[in-house]
C-alpha positions in Angstrom: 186.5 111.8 -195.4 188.7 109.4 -197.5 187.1 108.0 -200.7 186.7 104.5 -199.7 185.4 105.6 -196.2 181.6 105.6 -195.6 179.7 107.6 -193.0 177.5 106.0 -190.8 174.4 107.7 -188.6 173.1 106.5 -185.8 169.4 106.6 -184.9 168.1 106.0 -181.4 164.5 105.9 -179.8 163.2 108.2 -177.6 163.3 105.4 -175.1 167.1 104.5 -175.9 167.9 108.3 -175.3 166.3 108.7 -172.1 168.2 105.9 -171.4 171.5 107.2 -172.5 170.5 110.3 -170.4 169.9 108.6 -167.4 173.3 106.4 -167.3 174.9 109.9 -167.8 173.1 111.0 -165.0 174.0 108.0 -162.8 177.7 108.1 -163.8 178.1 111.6 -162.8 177.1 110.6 -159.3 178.4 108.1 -159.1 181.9 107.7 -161.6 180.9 104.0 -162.2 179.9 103.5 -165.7 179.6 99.3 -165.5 176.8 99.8 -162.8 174.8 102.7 -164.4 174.5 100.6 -167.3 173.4 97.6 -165.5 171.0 99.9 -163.0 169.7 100.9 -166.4 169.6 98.4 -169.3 170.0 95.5 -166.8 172.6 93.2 -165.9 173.0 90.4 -169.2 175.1 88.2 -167.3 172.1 87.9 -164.9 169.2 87.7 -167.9 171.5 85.3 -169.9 171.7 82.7 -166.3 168.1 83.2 -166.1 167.3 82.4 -169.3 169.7 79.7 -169.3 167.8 78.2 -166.6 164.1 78.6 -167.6 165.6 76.8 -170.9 167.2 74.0 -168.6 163.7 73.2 -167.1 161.7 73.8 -170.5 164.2 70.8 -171.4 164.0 68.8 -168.2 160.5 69.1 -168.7 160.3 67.8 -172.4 162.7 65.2 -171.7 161.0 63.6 -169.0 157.9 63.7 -170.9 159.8 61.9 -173.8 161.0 59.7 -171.4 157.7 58.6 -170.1 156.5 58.0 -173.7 159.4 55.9 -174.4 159.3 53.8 -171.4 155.7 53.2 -172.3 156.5 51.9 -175.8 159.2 49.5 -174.8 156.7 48.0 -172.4 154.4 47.6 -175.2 156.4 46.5 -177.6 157.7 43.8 -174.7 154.0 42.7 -174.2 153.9 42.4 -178.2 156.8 40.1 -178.5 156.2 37.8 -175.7 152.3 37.4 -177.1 154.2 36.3 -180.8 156.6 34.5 -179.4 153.4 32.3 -177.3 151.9 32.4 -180.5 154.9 31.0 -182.4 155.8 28.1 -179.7 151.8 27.5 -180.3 151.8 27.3 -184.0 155.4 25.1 -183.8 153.7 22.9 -181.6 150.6 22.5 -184.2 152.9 21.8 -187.1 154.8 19.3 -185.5 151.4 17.6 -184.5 150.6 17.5 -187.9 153.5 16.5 -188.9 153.3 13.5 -187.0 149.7 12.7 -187.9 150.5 12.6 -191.6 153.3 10.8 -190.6 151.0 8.1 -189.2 148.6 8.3 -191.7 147.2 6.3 -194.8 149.4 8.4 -196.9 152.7 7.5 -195.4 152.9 4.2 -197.2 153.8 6.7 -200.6 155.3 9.4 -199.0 158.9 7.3 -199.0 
């Protein structure tokens, strides 16, 4: 060993070894490394698409729900401005009543 090297040491589970054992085993048989380790530790192109998926439809899911929730607000909020707007042509209404009244009034006479 060189001085700047550095040693490194493995350490594997039982399980992991049994493992390593087993796509030995399989290999011999069958001189196709790519699929013992598949048959054995599984296939990660396969888990990575199915988790892929489940965390397509988690999101479909929570979108749709988000959706809902947001259409339901915008309806609200429409409800809400239409009943201030009434209540704004209501009020503009008033004033200008009142301002004709006082118009019309005693007052008037001094207002000018």
């Amino acid at each position: 060993m060189s001085r700047y090297s550095t040693q490194v040491f493995y350490e594997f589970t039982d399980e992991e070894i049994s493992k390593f054992i087993e796509v030995n085993n399989i290999v011999n048989k069958t001189n196709n490394l790519d699929q013992a380790i598949k048959q054995v530790w599984g296939d990660l192109d396969t888990q990575l698409e199915q988790d892929s998926k489940e965390m397509i439809a988690d999101l479909r899911k929570d979108f749709l729900s988000y959706q809902k929730k947001s259409l339901l607000l915008i309806q609200s909020l429409g409800k809400q401005n239409h009943s201030l707007s009434q209540r704004l042509t209501k009020l503009s209404e008033r004033l200008d009543r009142l301002e004709e009244e006082q118009d019309k009034g005693f007052l008037s006479k001094w207002k000018k």
